[in-house]
N, CA and C of each residue as an Amber inpcrd file, in Angstrom:
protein
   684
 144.9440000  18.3120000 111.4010000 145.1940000  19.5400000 110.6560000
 144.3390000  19.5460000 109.3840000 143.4790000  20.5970000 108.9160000
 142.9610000  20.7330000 108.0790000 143.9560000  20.9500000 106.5120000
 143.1920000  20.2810000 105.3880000 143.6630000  20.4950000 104.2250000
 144.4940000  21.3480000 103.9620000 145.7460000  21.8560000 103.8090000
 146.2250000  22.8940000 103.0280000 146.8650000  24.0880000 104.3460000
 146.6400000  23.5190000 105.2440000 146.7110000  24.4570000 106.9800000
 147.6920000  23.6510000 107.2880000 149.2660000  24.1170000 107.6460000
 149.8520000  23.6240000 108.9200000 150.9250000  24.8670000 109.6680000
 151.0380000  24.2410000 110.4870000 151.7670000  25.4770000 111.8290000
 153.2150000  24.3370000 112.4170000 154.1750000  25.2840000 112.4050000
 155.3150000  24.3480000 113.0720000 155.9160000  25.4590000 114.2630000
 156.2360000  25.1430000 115.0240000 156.7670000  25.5780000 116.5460000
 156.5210000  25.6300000 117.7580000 156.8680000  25.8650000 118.8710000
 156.5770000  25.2660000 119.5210000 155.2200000  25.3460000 119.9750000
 154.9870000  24.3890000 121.3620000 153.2470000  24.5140000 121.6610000
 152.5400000  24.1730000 120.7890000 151.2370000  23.9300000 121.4320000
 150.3050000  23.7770000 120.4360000 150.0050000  24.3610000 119.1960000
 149.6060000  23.7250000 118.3610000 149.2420000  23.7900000 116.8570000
 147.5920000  23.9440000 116.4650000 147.2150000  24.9350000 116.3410000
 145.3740000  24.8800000 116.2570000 144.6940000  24.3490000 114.8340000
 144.0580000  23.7510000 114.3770000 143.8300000  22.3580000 113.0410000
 143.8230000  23.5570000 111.9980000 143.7900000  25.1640000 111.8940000
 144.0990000  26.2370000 111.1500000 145.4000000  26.6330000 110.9040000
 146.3110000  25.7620000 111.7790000 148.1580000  26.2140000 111.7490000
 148.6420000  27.0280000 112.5590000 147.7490000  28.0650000 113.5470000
 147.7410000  28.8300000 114.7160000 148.7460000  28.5150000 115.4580000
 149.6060000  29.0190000 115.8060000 150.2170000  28.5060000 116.9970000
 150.2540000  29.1620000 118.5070000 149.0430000  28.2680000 119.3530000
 148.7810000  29.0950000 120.4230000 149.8450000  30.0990000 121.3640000
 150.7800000  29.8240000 121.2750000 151.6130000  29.9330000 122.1600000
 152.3120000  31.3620000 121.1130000 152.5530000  31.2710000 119.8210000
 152.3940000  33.1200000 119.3370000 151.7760000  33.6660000 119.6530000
 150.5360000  33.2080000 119.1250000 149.5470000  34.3200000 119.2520000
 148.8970000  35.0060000 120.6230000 149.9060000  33.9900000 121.6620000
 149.9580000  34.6590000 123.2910000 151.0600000  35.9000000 123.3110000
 151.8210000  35.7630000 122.5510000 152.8940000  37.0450000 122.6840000
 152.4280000  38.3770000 121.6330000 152.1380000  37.8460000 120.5330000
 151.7470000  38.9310000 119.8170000 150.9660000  39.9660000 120.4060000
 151.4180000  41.3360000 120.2650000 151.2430000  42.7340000 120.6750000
 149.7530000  43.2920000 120.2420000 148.7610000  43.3370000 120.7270000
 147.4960000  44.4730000 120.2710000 147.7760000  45.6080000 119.6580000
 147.3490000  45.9140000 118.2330000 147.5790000  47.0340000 117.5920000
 146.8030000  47.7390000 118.0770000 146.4400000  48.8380000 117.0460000
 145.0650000  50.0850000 117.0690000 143.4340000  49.3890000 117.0130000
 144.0040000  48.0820000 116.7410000 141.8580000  47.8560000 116.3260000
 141.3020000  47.9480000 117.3970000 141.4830000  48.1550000 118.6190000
 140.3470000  48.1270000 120.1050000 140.0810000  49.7580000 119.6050000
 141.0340000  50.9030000 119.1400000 140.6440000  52.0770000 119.2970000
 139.5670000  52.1320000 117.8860000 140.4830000  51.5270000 116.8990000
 139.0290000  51.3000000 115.5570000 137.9970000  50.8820000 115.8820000
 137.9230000  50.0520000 116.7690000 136.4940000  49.4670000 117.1940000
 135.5070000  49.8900000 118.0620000 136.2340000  50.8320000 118.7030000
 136.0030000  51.1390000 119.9810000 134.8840000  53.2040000 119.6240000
 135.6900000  53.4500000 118.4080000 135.2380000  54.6460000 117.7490000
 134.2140000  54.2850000 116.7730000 134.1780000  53.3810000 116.3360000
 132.9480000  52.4880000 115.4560000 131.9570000  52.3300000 116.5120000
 131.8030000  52.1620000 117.5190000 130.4610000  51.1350000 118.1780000
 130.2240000  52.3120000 119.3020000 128.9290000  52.0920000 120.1480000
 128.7240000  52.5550000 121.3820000 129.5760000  52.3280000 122.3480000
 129.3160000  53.0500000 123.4030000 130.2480000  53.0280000 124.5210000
 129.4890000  51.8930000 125.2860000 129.9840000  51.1080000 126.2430000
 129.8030000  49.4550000 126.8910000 128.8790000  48.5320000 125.8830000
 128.9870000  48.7170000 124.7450000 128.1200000  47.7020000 123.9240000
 128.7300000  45.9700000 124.0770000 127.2940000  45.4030000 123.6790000
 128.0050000  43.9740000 123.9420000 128.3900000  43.2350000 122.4810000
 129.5540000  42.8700000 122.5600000 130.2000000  42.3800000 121.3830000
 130.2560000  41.0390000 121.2750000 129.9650000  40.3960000 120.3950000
 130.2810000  39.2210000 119.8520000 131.4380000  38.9120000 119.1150000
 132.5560000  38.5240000 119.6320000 134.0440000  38.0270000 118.9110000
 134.0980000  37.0650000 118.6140000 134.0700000  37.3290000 116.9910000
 134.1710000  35.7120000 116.2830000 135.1120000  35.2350000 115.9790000
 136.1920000  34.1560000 116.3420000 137.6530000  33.9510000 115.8290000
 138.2480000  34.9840000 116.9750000 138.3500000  34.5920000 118.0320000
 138.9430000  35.7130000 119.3980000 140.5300000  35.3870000 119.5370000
 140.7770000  33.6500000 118.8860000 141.6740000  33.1800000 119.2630000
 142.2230000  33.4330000 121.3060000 143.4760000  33.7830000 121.6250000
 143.8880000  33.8180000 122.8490000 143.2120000  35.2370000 123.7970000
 142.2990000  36.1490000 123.0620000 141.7300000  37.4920000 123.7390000
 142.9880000  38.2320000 123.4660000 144.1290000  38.2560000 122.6030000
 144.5180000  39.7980000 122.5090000 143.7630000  40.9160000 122.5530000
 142.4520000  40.9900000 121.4790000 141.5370000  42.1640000 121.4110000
 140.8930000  41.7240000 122.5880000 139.9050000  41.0310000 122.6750000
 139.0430000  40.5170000 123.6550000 139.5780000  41.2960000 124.8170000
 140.6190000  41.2180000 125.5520000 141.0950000  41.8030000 126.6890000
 141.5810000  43.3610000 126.4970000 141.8520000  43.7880000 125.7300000
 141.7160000  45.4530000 125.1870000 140.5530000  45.8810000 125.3830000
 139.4220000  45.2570000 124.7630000 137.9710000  45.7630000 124.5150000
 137.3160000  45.7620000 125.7530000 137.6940000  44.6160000 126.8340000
 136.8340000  44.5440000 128.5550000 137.2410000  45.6500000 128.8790000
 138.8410000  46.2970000 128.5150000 139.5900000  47.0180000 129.8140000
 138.6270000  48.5260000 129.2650000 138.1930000  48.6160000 127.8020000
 137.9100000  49.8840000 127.6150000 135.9030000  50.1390000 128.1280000
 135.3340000  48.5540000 129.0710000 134.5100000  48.8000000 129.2480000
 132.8010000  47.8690000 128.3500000 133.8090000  47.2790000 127.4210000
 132.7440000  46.9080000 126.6040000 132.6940000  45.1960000 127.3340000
 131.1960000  44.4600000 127.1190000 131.1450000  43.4670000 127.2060000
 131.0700000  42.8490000 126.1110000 132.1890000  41.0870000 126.2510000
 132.3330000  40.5930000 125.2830000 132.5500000  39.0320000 125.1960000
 131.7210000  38.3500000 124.4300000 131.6030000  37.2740000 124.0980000
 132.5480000  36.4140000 123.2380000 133.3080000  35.8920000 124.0280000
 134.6280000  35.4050000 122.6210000 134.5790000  33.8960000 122.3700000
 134.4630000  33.7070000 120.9640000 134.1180000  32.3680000 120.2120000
 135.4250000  32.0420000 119.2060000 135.6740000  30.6410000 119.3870000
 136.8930000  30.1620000 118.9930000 136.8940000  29.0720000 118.8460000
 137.2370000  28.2260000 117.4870000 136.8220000  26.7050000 117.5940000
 138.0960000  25.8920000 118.3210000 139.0910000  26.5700000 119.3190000
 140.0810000  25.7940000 119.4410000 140.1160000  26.3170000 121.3810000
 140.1020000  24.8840000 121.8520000 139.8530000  25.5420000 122.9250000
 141.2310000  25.2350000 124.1460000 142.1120000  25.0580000 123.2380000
 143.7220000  26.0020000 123.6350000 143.6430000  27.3220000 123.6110000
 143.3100000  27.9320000 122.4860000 143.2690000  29.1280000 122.2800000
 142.7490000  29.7810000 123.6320000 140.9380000  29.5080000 123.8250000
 139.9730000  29.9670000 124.5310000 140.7170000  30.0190000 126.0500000
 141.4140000  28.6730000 126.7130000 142.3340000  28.8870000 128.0120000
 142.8220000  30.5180000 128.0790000 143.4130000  30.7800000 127.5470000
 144.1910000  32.1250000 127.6950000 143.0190000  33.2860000 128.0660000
 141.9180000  33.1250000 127.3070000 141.5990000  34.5230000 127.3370000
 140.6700000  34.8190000 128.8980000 140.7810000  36.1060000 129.6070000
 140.2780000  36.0120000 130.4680000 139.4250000  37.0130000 131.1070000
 138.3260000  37.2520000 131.9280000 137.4920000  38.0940000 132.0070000
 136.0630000  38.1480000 131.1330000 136.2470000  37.0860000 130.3600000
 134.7010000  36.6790000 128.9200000 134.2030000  35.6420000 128.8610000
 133.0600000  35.5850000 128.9010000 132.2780000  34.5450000 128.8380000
 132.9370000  33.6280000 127.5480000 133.1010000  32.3920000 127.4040000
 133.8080000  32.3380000 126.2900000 133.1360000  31.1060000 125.4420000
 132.8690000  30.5460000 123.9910000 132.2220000  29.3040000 123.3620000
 133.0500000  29.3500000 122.8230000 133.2370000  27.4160000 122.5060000
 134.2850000  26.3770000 121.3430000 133.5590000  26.3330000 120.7410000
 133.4630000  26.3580000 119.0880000 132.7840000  26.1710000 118.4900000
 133.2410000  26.3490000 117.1230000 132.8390000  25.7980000 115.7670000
 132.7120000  26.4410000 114.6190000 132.1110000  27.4340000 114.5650000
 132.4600000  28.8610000 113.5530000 132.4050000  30.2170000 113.7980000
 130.9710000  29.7050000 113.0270000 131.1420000  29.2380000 111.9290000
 130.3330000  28.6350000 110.5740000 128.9290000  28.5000000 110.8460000
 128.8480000  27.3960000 112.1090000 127.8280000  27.0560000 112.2480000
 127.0520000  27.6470000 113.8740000 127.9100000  28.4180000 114.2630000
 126.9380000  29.2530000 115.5060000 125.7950000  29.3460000 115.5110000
 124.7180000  29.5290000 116.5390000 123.7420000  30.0630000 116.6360000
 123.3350000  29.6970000 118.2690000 123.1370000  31.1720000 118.8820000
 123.3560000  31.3770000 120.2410000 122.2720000  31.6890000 120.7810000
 121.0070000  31.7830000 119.2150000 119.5270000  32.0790000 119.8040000
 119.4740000  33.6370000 120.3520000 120.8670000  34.4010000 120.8570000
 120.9610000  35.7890000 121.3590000 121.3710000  36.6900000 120.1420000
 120.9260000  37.7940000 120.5150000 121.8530000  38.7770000 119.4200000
 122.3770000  40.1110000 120.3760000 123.5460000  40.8540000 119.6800000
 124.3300000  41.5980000 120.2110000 124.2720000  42.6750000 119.4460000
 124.6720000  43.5480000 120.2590000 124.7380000  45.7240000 119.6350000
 126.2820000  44.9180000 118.3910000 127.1800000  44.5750000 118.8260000
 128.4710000  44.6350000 117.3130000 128.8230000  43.0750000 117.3760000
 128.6200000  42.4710000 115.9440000 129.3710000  41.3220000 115.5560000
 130.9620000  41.4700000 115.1690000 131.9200000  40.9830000 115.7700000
 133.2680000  41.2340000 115.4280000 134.0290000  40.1290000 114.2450000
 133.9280000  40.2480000 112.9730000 134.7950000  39.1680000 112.2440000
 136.4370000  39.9600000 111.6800000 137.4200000  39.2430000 113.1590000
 138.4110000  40.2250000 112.4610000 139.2210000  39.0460000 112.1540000
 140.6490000  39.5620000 111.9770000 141.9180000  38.0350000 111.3120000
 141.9400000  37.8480000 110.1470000 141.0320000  38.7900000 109.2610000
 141.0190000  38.4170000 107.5710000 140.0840000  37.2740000 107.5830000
 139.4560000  36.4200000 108.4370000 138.5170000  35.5020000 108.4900000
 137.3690000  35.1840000 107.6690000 137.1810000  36.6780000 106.9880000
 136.5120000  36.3820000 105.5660000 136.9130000  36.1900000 104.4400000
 138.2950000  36.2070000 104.4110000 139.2590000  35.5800000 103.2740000
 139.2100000  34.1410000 103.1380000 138.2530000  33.1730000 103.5560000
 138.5380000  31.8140000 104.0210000 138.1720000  31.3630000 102.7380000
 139.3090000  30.2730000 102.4530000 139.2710000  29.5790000 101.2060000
 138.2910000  28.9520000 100.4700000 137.4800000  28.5590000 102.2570000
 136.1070000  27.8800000 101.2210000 135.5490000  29.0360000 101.4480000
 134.3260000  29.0370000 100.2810000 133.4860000  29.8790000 100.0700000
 132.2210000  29.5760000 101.0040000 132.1880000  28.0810000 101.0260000
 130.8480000  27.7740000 101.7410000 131.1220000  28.3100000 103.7130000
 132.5660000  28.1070000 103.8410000 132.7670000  28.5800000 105.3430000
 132.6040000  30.0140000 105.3350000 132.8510000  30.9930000 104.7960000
 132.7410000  32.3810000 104.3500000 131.1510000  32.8590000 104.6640000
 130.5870000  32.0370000 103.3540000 129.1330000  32.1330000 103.8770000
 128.6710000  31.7050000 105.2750000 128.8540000  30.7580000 105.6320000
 128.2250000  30.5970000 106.9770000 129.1120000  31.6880000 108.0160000
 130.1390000  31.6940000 107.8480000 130.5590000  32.7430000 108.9370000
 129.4850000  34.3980000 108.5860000 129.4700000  35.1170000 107.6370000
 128.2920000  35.9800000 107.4700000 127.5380000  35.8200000 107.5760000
 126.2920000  34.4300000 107.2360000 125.1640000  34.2720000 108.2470000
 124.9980000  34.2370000 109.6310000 126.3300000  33.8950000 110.1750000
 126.6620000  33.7540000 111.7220000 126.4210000  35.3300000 112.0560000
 127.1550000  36.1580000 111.4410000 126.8530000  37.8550000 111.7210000
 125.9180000  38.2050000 111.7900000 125.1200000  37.8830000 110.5840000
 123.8440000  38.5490000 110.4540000 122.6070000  37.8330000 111.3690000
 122.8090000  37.2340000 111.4110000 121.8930000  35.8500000 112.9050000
 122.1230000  36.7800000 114.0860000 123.2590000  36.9590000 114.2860000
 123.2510000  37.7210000 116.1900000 123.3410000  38.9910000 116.3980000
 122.9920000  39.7570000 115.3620000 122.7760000  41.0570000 115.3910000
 121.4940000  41.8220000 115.7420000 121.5800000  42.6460000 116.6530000
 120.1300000  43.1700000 117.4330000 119.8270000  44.2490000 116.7460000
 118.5640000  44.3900000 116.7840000 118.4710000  45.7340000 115.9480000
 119.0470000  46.9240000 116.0420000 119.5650000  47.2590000 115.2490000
 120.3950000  48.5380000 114.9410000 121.8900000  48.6450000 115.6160000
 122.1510000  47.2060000 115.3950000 123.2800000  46.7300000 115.8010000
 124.3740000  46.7850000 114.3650000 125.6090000  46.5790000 114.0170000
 126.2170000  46.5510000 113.4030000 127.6010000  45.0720000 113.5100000
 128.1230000  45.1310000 112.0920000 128.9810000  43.7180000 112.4020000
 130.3200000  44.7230000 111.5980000 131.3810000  44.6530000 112.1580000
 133.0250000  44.9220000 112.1840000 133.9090000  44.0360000 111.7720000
 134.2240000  44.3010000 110.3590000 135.0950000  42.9680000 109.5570000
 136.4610000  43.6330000 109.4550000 137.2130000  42.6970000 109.7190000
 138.7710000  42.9090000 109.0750000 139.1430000  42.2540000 107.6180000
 139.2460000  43.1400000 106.8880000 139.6820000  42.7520000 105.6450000
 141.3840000  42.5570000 105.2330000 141.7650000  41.4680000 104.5290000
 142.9740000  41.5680000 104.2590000 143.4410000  43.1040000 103.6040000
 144.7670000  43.6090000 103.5760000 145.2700000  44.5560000 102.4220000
 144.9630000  44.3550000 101.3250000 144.9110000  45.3000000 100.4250000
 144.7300000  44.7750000  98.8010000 145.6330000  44.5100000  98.2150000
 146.5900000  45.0820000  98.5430000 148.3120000  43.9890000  98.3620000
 148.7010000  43.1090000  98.9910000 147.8880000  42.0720000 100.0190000
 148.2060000  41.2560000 100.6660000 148.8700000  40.0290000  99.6770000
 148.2680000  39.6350000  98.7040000 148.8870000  38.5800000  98.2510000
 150.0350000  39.2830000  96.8330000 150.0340000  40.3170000  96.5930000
 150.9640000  40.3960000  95.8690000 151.9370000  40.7850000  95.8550000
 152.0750000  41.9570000  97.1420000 153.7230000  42.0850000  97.7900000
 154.0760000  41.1820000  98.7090000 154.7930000  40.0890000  97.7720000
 155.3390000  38.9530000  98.6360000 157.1380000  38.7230000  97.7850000
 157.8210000  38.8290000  98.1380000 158.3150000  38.1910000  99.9200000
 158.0100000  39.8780000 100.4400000 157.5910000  40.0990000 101.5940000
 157.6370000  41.2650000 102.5160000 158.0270000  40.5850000 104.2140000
 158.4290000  41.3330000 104.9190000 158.7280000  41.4410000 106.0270000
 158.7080000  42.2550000 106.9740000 158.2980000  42.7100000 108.4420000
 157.9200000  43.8760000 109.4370000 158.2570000  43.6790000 110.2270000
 159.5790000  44.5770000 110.8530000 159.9750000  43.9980000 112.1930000
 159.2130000  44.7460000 113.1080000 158.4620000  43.9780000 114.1950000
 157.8290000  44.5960000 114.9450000 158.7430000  45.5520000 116.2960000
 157.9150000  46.9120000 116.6720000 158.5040000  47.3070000 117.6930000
 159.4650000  46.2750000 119.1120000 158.0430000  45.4350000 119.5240000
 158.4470000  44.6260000 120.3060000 159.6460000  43.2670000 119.8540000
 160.3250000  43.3640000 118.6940000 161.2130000  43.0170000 118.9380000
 161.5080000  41.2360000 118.1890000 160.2680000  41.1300000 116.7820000
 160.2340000  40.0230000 116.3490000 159.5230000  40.1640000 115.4360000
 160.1020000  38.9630000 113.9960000 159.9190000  39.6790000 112.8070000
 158.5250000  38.7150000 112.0340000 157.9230000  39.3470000 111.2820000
 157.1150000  39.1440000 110.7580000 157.4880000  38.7440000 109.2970000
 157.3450000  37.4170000 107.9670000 157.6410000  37.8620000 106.7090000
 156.4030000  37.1070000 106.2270000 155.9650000  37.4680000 105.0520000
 154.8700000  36.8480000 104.3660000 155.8360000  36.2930000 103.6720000
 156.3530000  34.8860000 103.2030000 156.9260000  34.6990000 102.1340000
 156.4560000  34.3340000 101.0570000 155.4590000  33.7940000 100.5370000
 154.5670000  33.5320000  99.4340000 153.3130000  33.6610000  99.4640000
 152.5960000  33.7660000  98.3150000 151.0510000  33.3670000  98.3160000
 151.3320000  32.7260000  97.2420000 151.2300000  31.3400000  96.8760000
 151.1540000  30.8580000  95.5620000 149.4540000  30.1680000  95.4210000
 148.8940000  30.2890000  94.2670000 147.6360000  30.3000000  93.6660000
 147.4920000  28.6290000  93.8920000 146.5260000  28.3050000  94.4190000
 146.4420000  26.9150000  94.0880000 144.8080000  26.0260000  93.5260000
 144.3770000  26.8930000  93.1260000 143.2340000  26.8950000  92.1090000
 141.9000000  27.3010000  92.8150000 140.9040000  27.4300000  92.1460000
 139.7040000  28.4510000  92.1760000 139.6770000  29.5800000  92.9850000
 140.8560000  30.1660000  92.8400000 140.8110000  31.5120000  92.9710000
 141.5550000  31.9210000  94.7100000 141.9130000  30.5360000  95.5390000
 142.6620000  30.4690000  96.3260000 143.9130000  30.3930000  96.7010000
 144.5820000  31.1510000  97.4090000 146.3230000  31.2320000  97.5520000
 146.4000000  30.4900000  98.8190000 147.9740000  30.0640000  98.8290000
 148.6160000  28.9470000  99.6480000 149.2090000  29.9440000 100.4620000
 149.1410000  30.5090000 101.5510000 149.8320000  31.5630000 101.9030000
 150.8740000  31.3020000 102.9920000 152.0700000  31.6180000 102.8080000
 153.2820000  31.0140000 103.7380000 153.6580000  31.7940000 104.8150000
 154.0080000  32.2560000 106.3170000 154.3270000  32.8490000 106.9320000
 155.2730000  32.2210000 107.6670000 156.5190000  33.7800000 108.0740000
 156.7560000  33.4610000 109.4760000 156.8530000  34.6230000 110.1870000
 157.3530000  34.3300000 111.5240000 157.3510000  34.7660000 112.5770000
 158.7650000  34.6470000 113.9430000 159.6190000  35.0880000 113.9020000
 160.9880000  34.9390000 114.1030000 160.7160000  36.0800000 115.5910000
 161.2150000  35.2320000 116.4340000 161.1830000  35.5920000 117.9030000
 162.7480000  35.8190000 118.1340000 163.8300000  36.1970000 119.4110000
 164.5620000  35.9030000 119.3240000 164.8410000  34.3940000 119.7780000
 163.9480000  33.9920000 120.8250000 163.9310000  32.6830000 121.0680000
 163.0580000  31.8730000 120.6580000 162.5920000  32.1950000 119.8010000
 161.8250000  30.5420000 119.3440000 161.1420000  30.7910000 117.7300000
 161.0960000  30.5940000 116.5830000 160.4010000  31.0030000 115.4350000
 159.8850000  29.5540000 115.1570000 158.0850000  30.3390000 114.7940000
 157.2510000  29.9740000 114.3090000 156.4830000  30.1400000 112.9270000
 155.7020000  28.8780000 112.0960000 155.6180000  29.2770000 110.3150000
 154.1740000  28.7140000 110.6710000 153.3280000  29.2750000 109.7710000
 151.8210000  28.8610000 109.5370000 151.7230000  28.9670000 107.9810000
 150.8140000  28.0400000 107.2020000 150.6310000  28.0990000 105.9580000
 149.0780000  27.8450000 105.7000000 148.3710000  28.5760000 105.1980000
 147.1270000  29.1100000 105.3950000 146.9350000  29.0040000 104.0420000
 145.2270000  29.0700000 103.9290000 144.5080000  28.6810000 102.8860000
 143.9990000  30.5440000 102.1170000 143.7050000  31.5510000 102.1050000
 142.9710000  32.6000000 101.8900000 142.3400000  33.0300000 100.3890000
 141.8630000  33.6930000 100.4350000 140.8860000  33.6680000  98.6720000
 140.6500000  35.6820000  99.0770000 141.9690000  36.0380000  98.1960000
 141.5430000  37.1440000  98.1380000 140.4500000  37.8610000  97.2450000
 139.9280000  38.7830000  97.8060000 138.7550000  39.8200000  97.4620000
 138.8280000  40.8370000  96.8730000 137.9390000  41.3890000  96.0270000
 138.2060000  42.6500000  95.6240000 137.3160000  43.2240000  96.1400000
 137.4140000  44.6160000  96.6510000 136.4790000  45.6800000  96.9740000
 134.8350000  44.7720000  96.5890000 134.5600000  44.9300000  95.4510000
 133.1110000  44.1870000  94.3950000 132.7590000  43.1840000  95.1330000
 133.9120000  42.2470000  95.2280000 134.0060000  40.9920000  95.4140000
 133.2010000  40.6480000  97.0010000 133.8990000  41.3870000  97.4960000
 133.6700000  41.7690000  99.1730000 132.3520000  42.1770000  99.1860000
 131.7920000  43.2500000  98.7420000 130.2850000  43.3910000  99.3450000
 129.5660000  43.0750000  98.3760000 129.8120000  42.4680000  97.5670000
 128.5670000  41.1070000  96.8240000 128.6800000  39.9560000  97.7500000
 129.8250000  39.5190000  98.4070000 129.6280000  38.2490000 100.0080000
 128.6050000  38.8810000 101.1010000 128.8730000  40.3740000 101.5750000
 128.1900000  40.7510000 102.0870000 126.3310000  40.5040000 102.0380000
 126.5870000  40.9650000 100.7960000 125.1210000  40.9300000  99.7410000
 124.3140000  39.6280000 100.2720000 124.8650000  38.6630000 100.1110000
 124.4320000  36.9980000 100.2570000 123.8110000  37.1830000 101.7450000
 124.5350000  37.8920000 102.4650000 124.4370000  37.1920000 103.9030000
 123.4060000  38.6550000 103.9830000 123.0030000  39.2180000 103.5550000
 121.7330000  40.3260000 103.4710000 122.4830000  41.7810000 104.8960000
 123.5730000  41.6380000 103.9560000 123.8620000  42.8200000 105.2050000
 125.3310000  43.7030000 103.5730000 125.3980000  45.3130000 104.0190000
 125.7020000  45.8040000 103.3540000 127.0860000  46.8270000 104.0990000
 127.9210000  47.1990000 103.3540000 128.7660000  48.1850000 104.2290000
 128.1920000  49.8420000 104.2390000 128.4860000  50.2680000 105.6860000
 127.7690000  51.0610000 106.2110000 129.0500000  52.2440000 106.1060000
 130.4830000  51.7740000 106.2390000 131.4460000  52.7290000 105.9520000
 132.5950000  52.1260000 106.1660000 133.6530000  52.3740000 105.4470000
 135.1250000  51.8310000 105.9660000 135.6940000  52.7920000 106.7080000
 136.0400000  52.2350000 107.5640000 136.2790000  52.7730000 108.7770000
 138.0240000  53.4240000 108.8730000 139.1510000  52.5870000 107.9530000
 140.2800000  52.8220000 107.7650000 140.2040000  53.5050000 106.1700000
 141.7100000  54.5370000 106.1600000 141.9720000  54.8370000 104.5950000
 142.4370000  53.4030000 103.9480000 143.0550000  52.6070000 104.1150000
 143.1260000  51.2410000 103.7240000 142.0910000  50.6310000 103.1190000
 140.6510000  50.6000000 103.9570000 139.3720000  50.3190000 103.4980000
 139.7980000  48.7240000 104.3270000 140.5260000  47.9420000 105.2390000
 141.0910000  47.0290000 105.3960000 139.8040000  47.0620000 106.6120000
 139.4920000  47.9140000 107.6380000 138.4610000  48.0650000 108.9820000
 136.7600000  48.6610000 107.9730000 135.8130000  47.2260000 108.4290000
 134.2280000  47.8330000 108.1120000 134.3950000  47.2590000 108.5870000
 132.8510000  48.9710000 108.5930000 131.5550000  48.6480000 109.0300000
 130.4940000  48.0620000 108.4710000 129.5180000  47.2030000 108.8110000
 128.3870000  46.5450000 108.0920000 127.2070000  47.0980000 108.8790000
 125.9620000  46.8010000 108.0480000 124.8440000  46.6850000 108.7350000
 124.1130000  46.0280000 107.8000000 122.8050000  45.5440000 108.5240000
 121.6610000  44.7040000 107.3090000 121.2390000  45.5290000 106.3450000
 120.9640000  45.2380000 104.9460000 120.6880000  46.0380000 103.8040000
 119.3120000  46.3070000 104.6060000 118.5230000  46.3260000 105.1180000
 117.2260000  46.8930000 105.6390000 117.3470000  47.7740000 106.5880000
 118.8240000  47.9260000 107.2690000 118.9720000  49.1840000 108.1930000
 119.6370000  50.3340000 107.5680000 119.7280000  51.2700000 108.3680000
 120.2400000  52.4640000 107.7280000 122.2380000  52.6040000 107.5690000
């Protein structure tokens, strides 16, 4: 288990605190239709952090081809119908590039800064020309409406219970996840962003936002500061 990362319940545990065996039940929201209204029709996608193919398997059924990358390869078992790589997101390079890079999960919230960066060079590396990369950004109240809680339709509850600060600008972030039969907790590393904050990272990795795609501003779009 990595520094400051752990996951308790059942099944496997991914060295991020993941717990494969949630994130097999958890429900697909709206992002295949956000994503899906963002990009061309059958474009080939690159999914970075796919974990088990929740999206991944939304996005085949609507037609698109898709590449799903995951450094945990519990996770990767589940997903099915995609070509699939184990790997650090960080240090990819596939020599190919694709019409949309996908960084969703808040995955650019990552505590280190140096993993952050390499995950945006990873974007900007496999992008084909006049291709675009699709980030999920945390809420901008993510770390400060805490304790919160969401019971989901399907029937199991969601609570953020803390983010406590634990220096250079990184929060300790506590979750759970309450099934009726089985509850699961992950405690995660994240470094929230501000709007500024966010596309000056962009900036580094030589790619710029092209539009937010949600009123939240939580779904972008990117492209390279040299495209339109």
């Amino acid at each position: 288990m990595r520094e400051g990362y752990e996951g308790t319940g059942p099944g496997a545990i991914t060295p991020d605190g993941c717990a494969v065996e949630l994130y097999a039940r958890l429900p697909v929201g709206d992002e295949p239709d956000v994503i899906a209204a963002a990009v061309p029709a059958r474009a080939r996608i690159l999914e970075l952090g796919s974990g088990v193919g929740r999206m991944t398997h939304a996005l085949l059924e609507r037609g698109f081809e898709v590449t799903a990358v995951d450094e945990s390869a519990e996770m990767l078992e589940r997903v099915r119908g995609a070509r699939t790589i184990c790997g650090p997101i960080e240090r990819l390079d596939l020599g190919e590039t694709f019409d949309v890079v996908l960084l969703a999960s808040f995955l650019v919230h990552a505590g280190d800064v140096e993993v952050r960066r390499g995950m945006l060079r990873t974007c900007a590396r496999h992008l084909a020309e006049g291709g675009c990369v699709l980030i999920q950004r945390e809420g901008e109240d993510y770390h400060t409406d805490v304790p919160r809680e969401r019971v989901d339709p399907a029937g199991f509850t969601v609570r953020i219970v803390s983010a406590e600060p634990v220096g250079d600008g990184v929060d300790s972030v506590h979750a759970e996840y309450v099934f009726p039969d089985a509850t699961w907790t992950q405690t995660f590393r994240a470094r929230p962003l501000t709007r500024e904050q966010f596309e000056e990272a962009l900036a580094e990795a030589g790619l710029k936002v092209d539009r937010y795609l949600t009123e939240d501003r939580v779904w972008v779009r990117a492209v390279p500061m040299s495209g339109a």
